[in-house]
N, C-alpha and C positions, 0 to 999 in steps of 0.2 A: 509448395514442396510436395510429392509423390511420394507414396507411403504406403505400405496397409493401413488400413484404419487399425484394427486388431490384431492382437497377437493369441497366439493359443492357448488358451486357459491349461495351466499344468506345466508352461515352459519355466524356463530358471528366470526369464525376463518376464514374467507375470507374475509368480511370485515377488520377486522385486517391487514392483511400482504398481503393482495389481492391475486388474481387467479395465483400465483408461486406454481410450483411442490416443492415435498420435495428434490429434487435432489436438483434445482435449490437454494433451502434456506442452502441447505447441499456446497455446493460447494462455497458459500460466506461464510459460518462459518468456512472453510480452508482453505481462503483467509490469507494467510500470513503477508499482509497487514496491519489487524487489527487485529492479537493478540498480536504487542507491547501493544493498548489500555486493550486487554482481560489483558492479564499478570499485567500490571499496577493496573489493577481494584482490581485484587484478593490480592496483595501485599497489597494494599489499605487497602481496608476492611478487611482483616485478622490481620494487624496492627491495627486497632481500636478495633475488636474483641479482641484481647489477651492484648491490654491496657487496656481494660473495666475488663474481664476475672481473668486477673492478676496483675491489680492495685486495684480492692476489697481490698485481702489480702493486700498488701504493706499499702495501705490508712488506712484499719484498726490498724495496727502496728506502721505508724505513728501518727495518732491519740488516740494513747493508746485505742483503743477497740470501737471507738464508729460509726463502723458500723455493722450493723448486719449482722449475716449469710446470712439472707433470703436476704436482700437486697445485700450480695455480688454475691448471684447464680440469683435473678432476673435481675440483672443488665445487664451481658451479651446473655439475652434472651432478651429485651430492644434492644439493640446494634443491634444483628443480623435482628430483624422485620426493625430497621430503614436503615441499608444496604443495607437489600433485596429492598428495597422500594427505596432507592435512587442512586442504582448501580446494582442492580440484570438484569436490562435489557443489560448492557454493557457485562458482561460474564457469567452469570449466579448465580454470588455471591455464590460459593462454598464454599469458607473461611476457606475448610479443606480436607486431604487426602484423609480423609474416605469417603466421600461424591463426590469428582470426579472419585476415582476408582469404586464405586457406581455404578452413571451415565454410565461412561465404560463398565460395567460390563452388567450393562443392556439396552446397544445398543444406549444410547442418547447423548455421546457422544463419541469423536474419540479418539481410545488408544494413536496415536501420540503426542497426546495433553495433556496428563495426566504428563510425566515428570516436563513439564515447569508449570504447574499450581501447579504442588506440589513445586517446588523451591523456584516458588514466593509467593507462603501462607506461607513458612519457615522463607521468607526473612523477609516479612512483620511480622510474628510475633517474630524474632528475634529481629531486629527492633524495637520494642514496648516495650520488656524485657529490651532492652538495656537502651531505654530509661528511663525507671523506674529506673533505678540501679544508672542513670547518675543523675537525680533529686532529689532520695531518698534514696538513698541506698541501697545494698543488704538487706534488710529489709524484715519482715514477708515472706522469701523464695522465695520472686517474683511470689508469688503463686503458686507456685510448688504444682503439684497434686502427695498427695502420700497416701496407704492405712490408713487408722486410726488406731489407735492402737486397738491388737488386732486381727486384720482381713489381713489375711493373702493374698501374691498377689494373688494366684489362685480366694479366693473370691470375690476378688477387679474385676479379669480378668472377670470374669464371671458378675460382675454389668456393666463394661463398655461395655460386648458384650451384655446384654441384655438392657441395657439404648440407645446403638447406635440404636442398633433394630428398637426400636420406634423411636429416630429420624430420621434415614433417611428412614422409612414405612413412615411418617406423610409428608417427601420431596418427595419420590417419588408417594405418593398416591395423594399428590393436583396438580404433574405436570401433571397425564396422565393425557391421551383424554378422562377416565373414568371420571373424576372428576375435573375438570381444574378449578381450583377455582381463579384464575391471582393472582391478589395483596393479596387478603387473606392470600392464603399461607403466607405471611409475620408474620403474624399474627398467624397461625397454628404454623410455628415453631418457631419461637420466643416464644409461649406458650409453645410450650411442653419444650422447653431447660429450661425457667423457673421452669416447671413444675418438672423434674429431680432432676433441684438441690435441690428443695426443700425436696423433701425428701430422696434423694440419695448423697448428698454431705457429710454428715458425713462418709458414707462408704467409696467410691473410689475418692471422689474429684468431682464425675460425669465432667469428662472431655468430652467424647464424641469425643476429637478434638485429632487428633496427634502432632499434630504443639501446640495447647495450653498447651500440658502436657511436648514437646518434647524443644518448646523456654528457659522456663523458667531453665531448667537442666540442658539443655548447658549451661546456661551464669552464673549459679551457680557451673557448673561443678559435680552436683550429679547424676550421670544415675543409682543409683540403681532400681528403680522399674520402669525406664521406659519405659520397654519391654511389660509391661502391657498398656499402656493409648498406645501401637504403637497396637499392637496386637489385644489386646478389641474394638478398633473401626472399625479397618478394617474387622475384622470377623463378626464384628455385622450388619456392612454394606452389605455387601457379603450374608450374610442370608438374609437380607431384600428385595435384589434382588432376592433369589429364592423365598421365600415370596411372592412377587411383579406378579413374575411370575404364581404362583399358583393362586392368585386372580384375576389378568387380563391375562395372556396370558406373550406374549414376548411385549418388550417396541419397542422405536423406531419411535412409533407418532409424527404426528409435534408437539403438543402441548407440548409434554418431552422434546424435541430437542431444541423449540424454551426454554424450561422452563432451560433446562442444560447448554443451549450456551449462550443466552441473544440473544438479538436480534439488535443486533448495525449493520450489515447490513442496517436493515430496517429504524434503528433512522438515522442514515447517508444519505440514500435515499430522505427520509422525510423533513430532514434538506436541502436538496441540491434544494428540487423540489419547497419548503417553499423561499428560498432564491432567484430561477430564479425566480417564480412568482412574487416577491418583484421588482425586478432590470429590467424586463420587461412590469411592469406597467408604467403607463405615469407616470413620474416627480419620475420615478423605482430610488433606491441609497438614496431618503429619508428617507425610513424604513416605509413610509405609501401610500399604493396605492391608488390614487387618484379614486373616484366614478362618 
């Protein structure tokens, strides 16, 4: 990866994560160590994403009809803002294929890394599908994303390669160093996912996810169209990156790196340094240091 080594002593990203090169921040995010935690994370949240995602559909089929469209596609725009927000620091809250071979693709993060984060975003939203099935039933298709009637898959392919577009431009454009917006991003895409379904879900489902269109198939057993919702997002993704590249250059900044990895390093660190200070103060093992 192409970097600076250093950032300038006094920026808002020094104070952050203080005066460590990028190597040094690169070489604890390959720490073997902690990506039981990363893998964990992304199971995690990927399982609430596709519970949110594709319990809409089920919840509305058990309740004979009484949730709305728009409330079933805002809802998991909703989900993904409060993950990023309260686990996007541990691995980066990818929460989907398309979006770590993204990353990958444009240098923020490590191809090695990419298998096991897709396993465990599968696991995790298989996981969630199951559970649905187990509570409710094979009900309303477990929300199985499939063309509308009508609209054939190439059209379908072609919404979810241009709906992924814009969401992972709107992930990779608030991580650079061009525009680091930290927590907002939460906010950016979580709107835009909302933003999609609303008026793109009668077409293709706006799945955007592989794992959201790919759980739900398996545990119903229908893979007819989902070559589509595999396809359409990784392409779309892939574009976003040359994309990405046309508008800023090549990735690879720490601010993408720290934004694609999380930064559990540094929360670890913090935690460790937070804790000596504690237990090295006078009457330290209390939990309050004496003044």
């Amino acid at each position: 990866m192409t970097a600076p080594a250093t950032h300038p002593e006094g920026s808002n990203l020094t104070l952050l994560i203080g005066p460590r090169s990028l190597e040094k921040v690169h070489r604890d995010f390959l720490n073997p160590a902690l990506e039981g935690r990363r893998l964990f994370a992304e199971a995690f949240g990927t399982f609430f994403l596709v519970l949110v995602a594709c319990g809409g559909p089920v919840v509305n089929a058990v309740s004979g009809g009484k949730l709305s469209l728009a409330a079933q596609v805002v809802s998991p725009g909703l989900m993904v803002m409060a993950i990023i927000l309260f686990m996007g620091a541990t691995s980066g809250a990818h929460l989907n294929p398309a979006v770590t071979v993204s990353f990958a693709a444009r240098g923020d993060f490590p191809w090695r890394r990419v298998p096991g984060y897709i396993v465990a975003q599968l696991a995790g939203g298989l996981l969630a599908c199951l559970v649905l099935a187990i509570v409710f039933g094979r009900v309303g298709g477990l929300g199985s994303t499939e063309p509308a009637a009508g609209i054939t898959d190439l059209q379908a392919l072609a919404m979810e390669i241009l709906l992924t577009l814009g969401l992972v431009s709107t992930i990779l454009g608030t991580a650079s160093k061009a525009q680091n917006v930290g927590a907002l991003a939460a906010l950016g895409v979580g709107g835009y996912i909302a933003l999609a379904g609303l008026w793109a879900a009668p077409i293709s489902g706006a799945s955007m996810n592989p794992v959201r269109s790919l759980a739900p198939a398996l545990v119903m057993g229908n893979l007819a169209h989902v070559w589509v919702y595999v396809a359409g997002p990784v392409l779309g993704g892939l574009l976003a990156v040359a994309i990405a590249y046309a508008l800023r250059g090549p990735g690879g900044d720490l601010p993408a790196v720290l934004a694609a990895q999380g930064r559990l390093p540094e929360i670890l660190e913090e935690s460790r340094q937070s804790q000596a200070g504690v237990s090295s103060a006078p009457g330290g093992g209390s939990g309050t240091p004496k003044r």
